[in-house]
mmCIF file of the N, C-alpha and C atoms, coordinates in Angstrom:
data_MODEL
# 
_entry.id   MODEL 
# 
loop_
_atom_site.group_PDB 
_atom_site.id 
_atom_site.type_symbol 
_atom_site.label_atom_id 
_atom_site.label_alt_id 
_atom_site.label_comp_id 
_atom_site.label_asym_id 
_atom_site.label_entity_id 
_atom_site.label_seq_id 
_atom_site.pdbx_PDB_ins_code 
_atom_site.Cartn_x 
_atom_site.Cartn_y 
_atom_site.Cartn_z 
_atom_site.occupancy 
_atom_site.B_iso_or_equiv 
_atom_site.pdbx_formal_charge 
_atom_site.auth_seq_id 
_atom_site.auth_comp_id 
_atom_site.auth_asym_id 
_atom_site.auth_atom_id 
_atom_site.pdbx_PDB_model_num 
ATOM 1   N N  . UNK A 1 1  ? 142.777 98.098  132.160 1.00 0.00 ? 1  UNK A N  1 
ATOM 2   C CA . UNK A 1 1  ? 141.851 97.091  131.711 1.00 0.00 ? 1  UNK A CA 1 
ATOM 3   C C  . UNK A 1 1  ? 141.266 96.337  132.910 1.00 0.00 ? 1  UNK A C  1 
ATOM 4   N N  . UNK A 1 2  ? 141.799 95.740  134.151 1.00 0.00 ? 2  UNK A N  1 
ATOM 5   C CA . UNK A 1 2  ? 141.829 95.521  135.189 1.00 0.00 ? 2  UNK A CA 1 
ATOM 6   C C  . UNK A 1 2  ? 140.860 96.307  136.247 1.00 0.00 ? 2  UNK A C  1 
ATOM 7   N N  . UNK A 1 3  ? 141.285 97.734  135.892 1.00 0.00 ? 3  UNK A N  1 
ATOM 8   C CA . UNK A 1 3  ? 140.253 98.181  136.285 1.00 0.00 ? 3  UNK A CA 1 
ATOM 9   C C  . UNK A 1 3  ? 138.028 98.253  136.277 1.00 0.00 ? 3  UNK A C  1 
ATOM 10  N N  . UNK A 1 4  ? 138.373 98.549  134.630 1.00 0.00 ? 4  UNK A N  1 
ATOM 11  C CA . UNK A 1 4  ? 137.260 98.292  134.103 1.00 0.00 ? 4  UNK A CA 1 
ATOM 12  C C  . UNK A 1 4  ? 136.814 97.239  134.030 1.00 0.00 ? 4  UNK A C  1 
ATOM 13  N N  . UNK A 1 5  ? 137.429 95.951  133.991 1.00 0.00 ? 5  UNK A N  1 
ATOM 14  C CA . UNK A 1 5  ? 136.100 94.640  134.281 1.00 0.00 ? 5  UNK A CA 1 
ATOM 15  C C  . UNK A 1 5  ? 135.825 94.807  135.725 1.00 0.00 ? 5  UNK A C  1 
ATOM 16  N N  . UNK A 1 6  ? 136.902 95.182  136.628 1.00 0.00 ? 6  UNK A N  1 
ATOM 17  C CA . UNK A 1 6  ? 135.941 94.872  138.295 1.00 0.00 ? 6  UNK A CA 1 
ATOM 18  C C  . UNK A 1 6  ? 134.813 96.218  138.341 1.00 0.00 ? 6  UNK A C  1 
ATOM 19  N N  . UNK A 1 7  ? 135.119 97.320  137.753 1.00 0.00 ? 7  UNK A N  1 
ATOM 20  C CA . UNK A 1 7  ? 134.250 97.740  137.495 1.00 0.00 ? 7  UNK A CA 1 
ATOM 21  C C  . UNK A 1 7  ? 132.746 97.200  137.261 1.00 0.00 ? 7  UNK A C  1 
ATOM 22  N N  . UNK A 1 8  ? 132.693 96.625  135.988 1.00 0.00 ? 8  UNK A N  1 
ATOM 23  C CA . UNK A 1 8  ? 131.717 95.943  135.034 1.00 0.00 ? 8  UNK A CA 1 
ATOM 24  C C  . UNK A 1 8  ? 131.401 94.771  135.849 1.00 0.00 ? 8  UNK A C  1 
ATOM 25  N N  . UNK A 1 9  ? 132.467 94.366  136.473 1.00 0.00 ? 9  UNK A N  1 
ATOM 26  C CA . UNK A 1 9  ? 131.699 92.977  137.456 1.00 0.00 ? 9  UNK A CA 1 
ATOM 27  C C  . UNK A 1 9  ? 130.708 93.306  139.005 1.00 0.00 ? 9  UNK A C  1 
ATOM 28  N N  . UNK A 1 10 ? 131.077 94.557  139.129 1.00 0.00 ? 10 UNK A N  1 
ATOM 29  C CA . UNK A 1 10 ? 130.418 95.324  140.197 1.00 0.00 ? 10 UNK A CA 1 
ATOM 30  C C  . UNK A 1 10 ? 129.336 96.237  140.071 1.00 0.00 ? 10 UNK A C  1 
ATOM 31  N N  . UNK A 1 11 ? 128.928 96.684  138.500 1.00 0.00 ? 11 UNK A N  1 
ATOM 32  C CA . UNK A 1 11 ? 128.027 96.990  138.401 1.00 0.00 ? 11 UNK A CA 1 
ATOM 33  C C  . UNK A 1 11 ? 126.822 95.931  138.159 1.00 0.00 ? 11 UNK A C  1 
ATOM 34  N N  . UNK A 1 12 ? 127.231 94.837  137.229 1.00 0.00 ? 12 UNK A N  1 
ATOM 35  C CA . UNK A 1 12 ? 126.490 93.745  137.116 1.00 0.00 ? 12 UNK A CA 1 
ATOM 36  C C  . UNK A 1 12 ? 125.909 93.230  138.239 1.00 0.00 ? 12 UNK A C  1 
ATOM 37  N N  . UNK A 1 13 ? 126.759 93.141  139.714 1.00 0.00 ? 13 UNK A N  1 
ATOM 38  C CA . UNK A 1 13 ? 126.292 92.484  140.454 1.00 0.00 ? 13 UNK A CA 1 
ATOM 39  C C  . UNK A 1 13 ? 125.231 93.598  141.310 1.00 0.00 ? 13 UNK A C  1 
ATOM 40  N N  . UNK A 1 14 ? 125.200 95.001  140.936 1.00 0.00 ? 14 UNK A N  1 
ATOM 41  C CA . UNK A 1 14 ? 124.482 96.126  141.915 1.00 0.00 ? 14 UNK A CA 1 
ATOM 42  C C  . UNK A 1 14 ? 123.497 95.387  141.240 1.00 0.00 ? 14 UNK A C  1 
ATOM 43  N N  . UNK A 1 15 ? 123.073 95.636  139.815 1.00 0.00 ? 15 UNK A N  1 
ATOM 44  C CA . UNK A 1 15 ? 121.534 95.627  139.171 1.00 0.00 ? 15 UNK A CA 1 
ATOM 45  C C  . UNK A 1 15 ? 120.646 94.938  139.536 1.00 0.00 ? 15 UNK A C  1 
ATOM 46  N N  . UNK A 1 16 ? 120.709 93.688  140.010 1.00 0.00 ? 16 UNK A N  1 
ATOM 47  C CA . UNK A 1 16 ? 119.507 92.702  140.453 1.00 0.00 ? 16 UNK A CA 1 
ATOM 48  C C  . UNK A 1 16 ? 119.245 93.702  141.866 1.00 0.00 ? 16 UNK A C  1 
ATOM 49  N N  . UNK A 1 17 ? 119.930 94.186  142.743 1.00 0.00 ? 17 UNK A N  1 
ATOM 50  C CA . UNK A 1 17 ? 119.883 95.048  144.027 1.00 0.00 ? 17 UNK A CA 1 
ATOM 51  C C  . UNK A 1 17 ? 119.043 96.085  143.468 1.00 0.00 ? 17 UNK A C  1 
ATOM 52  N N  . UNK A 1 18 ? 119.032 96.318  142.274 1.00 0.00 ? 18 UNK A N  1 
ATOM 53  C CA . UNK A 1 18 ? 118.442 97.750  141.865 1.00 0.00 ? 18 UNK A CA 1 
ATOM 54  C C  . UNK A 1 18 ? 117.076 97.370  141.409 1.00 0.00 ? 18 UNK A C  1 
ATOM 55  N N  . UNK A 1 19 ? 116.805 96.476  140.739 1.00 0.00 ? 19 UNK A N  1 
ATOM 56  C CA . UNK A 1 19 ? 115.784 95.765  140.330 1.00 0.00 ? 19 UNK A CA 1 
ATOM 57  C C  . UNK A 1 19 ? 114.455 95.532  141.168 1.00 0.00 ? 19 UNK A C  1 
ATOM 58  N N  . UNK A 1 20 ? 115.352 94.158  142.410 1.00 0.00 ? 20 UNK A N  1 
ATOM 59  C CA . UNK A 1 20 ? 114.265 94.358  143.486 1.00 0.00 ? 20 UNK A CA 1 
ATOM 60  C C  . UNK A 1 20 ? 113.831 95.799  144.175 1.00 0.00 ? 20 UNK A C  1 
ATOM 61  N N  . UNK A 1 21 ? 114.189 96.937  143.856 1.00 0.00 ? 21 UNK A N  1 
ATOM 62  C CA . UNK A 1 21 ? 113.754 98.174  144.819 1.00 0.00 ? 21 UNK A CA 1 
ATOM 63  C C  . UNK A 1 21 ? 112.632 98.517  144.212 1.00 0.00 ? 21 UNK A C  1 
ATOM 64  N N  . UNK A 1 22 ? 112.751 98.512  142.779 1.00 0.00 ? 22 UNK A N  1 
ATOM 65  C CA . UNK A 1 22 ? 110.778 98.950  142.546 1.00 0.00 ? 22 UNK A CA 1 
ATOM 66  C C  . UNK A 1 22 ? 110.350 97.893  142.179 1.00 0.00 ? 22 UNK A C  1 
ATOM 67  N N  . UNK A 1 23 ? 109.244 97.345  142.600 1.00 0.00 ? 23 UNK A N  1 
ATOM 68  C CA . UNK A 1 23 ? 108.749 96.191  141.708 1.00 0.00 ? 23 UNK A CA 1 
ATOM 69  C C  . UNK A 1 23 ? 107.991 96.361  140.085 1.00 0.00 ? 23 UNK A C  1 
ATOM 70  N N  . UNK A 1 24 ? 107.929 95.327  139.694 1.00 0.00 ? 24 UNK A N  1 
ATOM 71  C CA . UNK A 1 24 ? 107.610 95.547  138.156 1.00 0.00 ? 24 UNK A CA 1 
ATOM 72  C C  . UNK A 1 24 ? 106.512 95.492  137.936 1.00 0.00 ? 24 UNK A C  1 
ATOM 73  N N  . UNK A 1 25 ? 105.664 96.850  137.495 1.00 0.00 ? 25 UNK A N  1 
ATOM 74  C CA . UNK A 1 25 ? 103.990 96.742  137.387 1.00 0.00 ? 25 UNK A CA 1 
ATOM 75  C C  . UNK A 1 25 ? 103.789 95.407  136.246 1.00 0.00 ? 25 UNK A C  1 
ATOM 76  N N  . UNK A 1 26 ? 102.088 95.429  136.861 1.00 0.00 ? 26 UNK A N  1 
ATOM 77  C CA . UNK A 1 26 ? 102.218 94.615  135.771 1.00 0.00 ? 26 UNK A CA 1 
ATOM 78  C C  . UNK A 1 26 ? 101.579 95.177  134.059 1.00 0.00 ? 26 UNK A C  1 
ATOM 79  N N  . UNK A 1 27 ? 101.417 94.558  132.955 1.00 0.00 ? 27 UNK A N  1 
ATOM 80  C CA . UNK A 1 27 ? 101.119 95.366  131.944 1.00 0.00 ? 27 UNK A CA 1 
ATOM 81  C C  . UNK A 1 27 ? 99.622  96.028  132.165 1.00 0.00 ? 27 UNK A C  1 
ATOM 82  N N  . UNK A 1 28 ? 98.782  95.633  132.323 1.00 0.00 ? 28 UNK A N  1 
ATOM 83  C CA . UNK A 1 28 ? 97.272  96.096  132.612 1.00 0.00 ? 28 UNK A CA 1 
ATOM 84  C C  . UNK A 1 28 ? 97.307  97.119  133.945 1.00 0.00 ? 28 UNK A C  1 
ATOM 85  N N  . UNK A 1 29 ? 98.353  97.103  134.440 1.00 0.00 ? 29 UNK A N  1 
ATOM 86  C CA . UNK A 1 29 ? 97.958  98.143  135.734 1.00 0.00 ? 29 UNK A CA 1 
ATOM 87  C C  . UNK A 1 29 ? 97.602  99.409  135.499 1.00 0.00 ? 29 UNK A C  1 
ATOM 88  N N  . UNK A 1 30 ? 96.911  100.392 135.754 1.00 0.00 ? 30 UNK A N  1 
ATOM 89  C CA . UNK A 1 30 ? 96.248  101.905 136.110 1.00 0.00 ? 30 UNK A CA 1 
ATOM 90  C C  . UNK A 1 30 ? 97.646  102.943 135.652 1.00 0.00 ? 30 UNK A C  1 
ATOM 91  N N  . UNK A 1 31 ? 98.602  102.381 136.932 1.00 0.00 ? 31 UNK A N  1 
ATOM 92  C CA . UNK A 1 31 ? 99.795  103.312 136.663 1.00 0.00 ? 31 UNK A CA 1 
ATOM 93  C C  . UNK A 1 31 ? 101.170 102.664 135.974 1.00 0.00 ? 31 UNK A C  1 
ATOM 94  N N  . UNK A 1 32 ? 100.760 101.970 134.932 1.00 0.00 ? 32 UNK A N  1 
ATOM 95  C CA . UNK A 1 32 ? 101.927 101.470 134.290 1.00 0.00 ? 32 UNK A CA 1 
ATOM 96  C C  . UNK A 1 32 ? 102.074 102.490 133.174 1.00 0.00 ? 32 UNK A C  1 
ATOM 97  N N  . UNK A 1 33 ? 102.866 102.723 132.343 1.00 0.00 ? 33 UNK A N  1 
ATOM 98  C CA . UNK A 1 33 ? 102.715 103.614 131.281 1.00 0.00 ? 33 UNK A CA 1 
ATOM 99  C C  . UNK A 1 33 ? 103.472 102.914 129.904 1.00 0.00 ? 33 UNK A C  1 
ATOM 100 N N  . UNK A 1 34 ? 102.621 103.130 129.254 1.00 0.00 ? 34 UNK A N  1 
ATOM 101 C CA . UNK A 1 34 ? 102.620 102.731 127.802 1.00 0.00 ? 34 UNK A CA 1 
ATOM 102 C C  . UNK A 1 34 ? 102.711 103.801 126.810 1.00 0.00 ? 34 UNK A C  1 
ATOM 103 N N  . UNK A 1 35 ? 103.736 103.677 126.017 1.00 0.00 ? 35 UNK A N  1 
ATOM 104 C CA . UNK A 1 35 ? 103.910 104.340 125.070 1.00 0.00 ? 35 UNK A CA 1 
ATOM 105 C C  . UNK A 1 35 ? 103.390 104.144 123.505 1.00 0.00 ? 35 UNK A C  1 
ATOM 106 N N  . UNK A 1 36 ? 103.205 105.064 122.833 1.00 0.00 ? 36 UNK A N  1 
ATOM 107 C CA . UNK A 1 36 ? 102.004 104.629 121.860 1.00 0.00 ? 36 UNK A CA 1 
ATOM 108 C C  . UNK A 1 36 ? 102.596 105.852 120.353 1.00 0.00 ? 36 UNK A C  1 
ATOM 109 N N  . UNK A 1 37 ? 102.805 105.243 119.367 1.00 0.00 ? 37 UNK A N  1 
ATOM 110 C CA . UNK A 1 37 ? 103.428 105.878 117.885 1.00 0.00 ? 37 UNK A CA 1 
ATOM 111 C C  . UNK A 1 37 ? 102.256 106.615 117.567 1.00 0.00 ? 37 UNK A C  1 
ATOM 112 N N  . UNK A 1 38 ? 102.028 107.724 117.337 1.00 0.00 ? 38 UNK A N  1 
ATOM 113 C CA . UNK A 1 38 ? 101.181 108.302 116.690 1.00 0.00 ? 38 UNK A CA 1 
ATOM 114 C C  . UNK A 1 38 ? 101.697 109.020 115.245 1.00 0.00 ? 38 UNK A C  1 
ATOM 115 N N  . UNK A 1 39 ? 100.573 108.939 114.231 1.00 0.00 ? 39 UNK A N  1 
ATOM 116 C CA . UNK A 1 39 ? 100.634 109.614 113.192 1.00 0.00 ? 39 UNK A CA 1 
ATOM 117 C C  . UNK A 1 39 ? 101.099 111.066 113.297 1.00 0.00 ? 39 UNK A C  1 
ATOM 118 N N  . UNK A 1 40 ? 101.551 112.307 112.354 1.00 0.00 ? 40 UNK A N  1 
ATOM 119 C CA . UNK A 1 40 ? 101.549 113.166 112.758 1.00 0.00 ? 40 UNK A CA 1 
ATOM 120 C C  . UNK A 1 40 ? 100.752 113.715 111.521 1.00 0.00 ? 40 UNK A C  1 
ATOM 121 N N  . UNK A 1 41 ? 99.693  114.596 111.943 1.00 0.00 ? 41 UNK A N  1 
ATOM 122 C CA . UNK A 1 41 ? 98.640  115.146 110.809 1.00 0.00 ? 41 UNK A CA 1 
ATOM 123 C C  . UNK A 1 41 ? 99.637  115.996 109.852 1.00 0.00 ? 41 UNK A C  1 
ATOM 124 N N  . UNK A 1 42 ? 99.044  115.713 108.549 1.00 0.00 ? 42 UNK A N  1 
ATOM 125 C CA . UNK A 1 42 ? 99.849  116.720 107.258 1.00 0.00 ? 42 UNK A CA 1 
ATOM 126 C C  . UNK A 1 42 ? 101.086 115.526 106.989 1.00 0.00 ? 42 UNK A C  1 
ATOM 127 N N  . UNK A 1 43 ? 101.483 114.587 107.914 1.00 0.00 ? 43 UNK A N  1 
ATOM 128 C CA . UNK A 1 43 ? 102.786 113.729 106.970 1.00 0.00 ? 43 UNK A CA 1 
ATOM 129 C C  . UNK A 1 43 ? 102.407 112.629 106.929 1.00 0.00 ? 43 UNK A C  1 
ATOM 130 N N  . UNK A 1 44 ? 103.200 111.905 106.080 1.00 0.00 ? 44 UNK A N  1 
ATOM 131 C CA . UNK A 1 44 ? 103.188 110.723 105.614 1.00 0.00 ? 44 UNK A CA 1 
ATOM 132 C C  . UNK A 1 44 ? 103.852 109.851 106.469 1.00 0.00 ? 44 UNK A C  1 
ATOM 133 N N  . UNK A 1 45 ? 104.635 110.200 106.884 1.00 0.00 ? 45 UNK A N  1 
ATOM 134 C CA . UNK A 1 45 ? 105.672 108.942 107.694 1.00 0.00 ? 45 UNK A CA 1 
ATOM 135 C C  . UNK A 1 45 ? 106.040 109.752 109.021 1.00 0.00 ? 45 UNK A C  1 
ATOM 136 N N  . UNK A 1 46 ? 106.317 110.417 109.249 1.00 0.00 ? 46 UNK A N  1 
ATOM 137 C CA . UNK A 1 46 ? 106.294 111.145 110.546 1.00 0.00 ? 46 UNK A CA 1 
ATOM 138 C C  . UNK A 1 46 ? 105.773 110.639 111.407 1.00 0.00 ? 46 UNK A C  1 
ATOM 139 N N  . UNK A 1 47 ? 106.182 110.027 112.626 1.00 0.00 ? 47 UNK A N  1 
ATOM 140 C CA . UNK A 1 47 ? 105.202 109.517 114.081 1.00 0.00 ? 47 UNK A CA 1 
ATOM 141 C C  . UNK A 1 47 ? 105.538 110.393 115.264 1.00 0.00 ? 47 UNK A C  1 
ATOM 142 N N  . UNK A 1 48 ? 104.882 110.250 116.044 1.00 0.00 ? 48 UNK A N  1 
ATOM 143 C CA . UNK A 1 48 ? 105.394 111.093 117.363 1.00 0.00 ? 48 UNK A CA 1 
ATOM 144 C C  . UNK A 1 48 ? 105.202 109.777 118.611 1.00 0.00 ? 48 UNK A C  1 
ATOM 145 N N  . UNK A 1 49 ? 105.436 109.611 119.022 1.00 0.00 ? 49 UNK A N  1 
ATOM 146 C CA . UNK A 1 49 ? 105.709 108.641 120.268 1.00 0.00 ? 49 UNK A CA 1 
ATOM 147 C C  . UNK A 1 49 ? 105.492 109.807 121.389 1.00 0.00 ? 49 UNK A C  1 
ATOM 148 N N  . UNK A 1 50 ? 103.981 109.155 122.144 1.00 0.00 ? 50 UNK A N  1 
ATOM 149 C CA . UNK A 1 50 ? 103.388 109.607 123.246 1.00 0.00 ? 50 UNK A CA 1 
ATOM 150 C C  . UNK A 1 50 ? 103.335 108.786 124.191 1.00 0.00 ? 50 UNK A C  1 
ATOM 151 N N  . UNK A 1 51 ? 103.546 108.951 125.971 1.00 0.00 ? 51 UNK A N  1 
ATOM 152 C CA . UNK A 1 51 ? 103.452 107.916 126.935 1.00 0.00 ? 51 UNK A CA 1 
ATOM 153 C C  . UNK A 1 51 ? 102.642 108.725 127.857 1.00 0.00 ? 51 UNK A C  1 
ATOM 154 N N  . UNK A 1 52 ? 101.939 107.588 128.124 1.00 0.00 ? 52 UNK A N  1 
ATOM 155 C CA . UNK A 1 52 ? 101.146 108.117 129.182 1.00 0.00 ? 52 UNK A CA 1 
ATOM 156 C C  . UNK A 1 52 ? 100.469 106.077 130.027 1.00 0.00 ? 52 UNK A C  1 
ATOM 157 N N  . UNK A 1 53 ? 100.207 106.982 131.636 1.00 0.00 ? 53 UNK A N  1 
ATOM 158 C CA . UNK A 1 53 ? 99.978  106.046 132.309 1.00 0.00 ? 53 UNK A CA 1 
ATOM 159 C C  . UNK A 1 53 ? 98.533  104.996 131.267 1.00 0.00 ? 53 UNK A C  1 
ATOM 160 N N  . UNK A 1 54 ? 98.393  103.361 131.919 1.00 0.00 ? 54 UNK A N  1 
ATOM 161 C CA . UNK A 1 54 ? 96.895  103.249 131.172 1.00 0.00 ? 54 UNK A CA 1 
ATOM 162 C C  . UNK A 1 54 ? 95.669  103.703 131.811 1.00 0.00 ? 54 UNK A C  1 
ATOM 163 N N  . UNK A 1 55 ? 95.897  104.322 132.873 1.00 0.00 ? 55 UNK A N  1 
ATOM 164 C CA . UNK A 1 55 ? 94.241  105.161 133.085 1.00 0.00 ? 55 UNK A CA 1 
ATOM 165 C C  . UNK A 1 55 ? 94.259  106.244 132.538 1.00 0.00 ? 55 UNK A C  1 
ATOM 166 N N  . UNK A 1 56 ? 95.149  107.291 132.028 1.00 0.00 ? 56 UNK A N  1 
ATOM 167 C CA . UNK A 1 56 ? 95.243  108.608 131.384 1.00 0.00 ? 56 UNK A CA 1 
ATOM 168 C C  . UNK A 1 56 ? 94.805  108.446 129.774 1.00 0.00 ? 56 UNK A C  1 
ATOM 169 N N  . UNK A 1 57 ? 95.776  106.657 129.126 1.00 0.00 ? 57 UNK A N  1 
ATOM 170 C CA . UNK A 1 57 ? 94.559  106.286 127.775 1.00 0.00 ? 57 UNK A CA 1 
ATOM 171 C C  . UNK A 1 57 ? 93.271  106.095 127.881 1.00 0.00 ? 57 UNK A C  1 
ATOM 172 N N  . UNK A 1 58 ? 92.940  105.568 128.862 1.00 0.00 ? 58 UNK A N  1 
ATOM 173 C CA . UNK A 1 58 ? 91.639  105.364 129.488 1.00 0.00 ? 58 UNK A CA 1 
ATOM 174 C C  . UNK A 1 58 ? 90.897  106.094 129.115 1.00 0.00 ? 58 UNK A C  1 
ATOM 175 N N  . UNK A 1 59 ? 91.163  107.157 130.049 1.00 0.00 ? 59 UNK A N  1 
ATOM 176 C CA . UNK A 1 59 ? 90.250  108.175 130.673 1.00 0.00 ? 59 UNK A CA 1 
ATOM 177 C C  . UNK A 1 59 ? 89.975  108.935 129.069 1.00 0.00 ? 59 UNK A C  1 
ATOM 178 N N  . UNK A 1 60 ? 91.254  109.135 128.030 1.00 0.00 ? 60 UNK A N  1 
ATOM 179 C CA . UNK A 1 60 ? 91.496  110.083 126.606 1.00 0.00 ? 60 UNK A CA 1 
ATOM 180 C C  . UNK A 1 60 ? 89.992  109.140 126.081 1.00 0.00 ? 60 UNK A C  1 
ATOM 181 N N  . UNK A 1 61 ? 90.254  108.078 125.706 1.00 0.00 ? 61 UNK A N  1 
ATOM 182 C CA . UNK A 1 61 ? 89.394  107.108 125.374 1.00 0.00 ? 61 UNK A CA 1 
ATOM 183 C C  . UNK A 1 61 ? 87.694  106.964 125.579 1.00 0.00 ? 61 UNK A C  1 
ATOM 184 N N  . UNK A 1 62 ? 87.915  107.055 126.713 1.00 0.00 ? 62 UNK A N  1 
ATOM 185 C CA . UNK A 1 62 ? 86.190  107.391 127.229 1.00 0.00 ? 62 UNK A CA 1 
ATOM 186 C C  . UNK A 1 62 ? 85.899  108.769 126.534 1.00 0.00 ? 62 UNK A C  1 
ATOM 187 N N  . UNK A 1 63 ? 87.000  109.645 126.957 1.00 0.00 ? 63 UNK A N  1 
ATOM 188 C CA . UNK A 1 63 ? 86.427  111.033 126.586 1.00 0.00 ? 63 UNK A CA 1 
ATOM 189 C C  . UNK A 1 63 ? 85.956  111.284 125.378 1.00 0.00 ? 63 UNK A C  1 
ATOM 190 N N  . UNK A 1 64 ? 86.577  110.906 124.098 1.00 0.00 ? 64 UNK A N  1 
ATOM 191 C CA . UNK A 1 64 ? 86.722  110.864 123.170 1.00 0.00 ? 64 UNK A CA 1 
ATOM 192 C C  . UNK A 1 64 ? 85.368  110.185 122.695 1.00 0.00 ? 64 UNK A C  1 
ATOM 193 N N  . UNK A 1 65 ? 84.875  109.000 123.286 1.00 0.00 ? 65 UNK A N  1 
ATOM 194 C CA . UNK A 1 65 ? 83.678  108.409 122.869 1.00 0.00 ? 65 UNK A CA 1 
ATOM 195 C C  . UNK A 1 65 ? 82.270  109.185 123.536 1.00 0.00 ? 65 UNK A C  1 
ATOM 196 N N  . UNK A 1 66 ? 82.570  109.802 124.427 1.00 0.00 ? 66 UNK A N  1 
ATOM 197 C CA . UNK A 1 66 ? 81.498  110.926 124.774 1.00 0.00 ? 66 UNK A CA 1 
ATOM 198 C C  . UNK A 1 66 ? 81.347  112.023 123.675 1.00 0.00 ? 66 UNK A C  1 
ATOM 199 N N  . UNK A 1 67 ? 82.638  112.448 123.299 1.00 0.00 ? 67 UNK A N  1 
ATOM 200 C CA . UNK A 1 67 ? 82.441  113.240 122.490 1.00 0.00 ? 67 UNK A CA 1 
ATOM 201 C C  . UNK A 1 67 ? 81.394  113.225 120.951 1.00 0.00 ? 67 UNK A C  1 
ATOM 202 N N  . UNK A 1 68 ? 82.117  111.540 120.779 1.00 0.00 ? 68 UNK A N  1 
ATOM 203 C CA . UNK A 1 68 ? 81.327  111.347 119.573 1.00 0.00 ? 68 UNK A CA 1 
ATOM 204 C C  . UNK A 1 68 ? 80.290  110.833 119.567 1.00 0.00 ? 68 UNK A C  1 
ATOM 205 N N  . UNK A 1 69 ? 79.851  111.217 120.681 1.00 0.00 ? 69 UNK A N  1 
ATOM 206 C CA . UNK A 1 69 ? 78.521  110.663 120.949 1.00 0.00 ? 69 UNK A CA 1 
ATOM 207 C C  . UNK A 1 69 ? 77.383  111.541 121.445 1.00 0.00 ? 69 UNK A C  1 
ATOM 208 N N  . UNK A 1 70 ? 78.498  112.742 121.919 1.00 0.00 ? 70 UNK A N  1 
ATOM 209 C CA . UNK A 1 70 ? 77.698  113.916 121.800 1.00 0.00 ? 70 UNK A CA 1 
ATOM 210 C C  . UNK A 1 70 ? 77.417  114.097 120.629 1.00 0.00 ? 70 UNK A C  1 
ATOM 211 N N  . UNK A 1 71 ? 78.447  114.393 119.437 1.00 0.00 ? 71 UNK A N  1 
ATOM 212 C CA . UNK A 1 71 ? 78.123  114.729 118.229 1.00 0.00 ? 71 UNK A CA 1 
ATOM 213 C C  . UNK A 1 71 ? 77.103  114.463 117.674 1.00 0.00 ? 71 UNK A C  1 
ATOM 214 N N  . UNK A 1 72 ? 77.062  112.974 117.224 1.00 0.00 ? 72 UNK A N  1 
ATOM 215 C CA . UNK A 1 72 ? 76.306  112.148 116.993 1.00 0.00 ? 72 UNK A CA 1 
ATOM 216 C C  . UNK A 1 72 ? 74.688  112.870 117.274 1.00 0.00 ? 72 UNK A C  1 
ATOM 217 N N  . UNK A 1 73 ? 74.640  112.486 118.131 1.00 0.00 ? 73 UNK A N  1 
ATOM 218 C CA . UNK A 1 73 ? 72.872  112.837 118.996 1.00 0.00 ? 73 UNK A CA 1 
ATOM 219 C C  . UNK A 1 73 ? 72.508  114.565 118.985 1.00 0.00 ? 73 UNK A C  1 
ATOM 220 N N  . UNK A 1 74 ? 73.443  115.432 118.538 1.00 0.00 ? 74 UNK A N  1 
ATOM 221 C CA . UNK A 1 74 ? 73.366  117.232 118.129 1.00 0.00 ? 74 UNK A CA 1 
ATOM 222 C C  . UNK A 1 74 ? 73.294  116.853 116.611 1.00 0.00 ? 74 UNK A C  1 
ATOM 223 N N  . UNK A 1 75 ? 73.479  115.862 115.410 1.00 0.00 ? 75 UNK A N  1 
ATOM 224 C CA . UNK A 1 75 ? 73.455  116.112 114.615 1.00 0.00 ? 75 UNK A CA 1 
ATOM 225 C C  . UNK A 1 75 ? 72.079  115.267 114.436 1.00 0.00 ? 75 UNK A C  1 
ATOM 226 N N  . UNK A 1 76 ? 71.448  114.335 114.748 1.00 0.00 ? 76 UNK A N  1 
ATOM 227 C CA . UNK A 1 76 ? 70.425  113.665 114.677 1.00 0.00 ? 76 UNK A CA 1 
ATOM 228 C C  . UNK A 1 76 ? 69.324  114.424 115.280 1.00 0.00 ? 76 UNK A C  1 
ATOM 229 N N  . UNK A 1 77 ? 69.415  115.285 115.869 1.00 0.00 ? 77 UNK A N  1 
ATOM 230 C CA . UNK A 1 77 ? 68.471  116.310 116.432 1.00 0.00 ? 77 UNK A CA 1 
ATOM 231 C C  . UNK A 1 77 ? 68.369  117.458 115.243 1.00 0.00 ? 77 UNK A C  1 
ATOM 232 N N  . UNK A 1 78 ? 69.560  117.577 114.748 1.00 0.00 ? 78 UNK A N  1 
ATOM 233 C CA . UNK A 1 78 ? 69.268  118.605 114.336 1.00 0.00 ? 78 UNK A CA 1 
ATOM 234 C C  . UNK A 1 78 ? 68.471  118.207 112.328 1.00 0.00 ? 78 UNK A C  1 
ATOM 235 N N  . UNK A 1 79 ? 68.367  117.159 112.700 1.00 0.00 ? 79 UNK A N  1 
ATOM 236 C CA . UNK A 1 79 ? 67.905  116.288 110.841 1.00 0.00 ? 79 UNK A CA 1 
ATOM 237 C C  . UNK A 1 79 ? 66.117  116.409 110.997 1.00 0.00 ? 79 UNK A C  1 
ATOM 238 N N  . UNK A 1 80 ? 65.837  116.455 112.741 1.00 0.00 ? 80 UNK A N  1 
ATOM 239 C CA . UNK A 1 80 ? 64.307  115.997 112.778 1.00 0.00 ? 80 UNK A CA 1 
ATOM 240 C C  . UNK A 1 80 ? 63.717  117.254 112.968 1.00 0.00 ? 80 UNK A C  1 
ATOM 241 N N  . UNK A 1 81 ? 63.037  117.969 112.134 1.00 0.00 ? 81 UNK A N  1 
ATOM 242 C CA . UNK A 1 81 ? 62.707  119.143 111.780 1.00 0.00 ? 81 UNK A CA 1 
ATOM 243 C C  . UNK A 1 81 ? 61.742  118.752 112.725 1.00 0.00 ? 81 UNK A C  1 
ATOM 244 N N  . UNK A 1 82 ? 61.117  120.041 114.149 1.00 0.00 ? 82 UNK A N  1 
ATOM 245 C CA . UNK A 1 82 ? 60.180  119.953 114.773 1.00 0.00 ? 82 UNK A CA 1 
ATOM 246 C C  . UNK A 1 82 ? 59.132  120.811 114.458 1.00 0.00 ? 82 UNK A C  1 
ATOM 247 N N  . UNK A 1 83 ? 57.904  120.040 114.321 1.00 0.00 ? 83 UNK A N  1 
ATOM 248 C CA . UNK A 1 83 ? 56.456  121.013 114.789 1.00 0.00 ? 83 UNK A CA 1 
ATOM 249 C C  . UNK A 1 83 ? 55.613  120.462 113.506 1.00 0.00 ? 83 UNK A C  1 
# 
């Protein structure tokens, strides 16, 4: 028993030592990573938990609005009958 608290009192005291070695991004940073519940298509309750840095949501994000924005402007072209 003796053993295991100096144990436990010696790991307690490493962690702040371990702590300061990386510093702590902050939440808005580029390379912080955030994890995010997603639906899973076809279920009801099913999630999948995805992480990724916030420039990699970013970047999904932009892409995604190009896309529908390509769409968008191929289907409005294609409504205006020419000639």
């Amino acid at each position: 028993m003796l053993k295991s608290m100096i144990a436990a009192s010696l790991f307690a005291m490493a962690m702040p030592a371990l702590a300061q070695d990386k510093p702590a991004l902050d939440r808005n940073d580029p390379s912080a990573t955030r994890c995010k519940r997603i639906a899973v298509t076809g279920s009801l309750v099913r999630k999948e938990r995805i992480c990724k840095t916030n420039a990699e949501w970013r970047a999904m994000s932009e892409q995604q609005n190009r896309d529908a924005d390509d769409l968008i402007t191929r289907s409005r072209a294609g409504m205006n009958p020419s000639g």
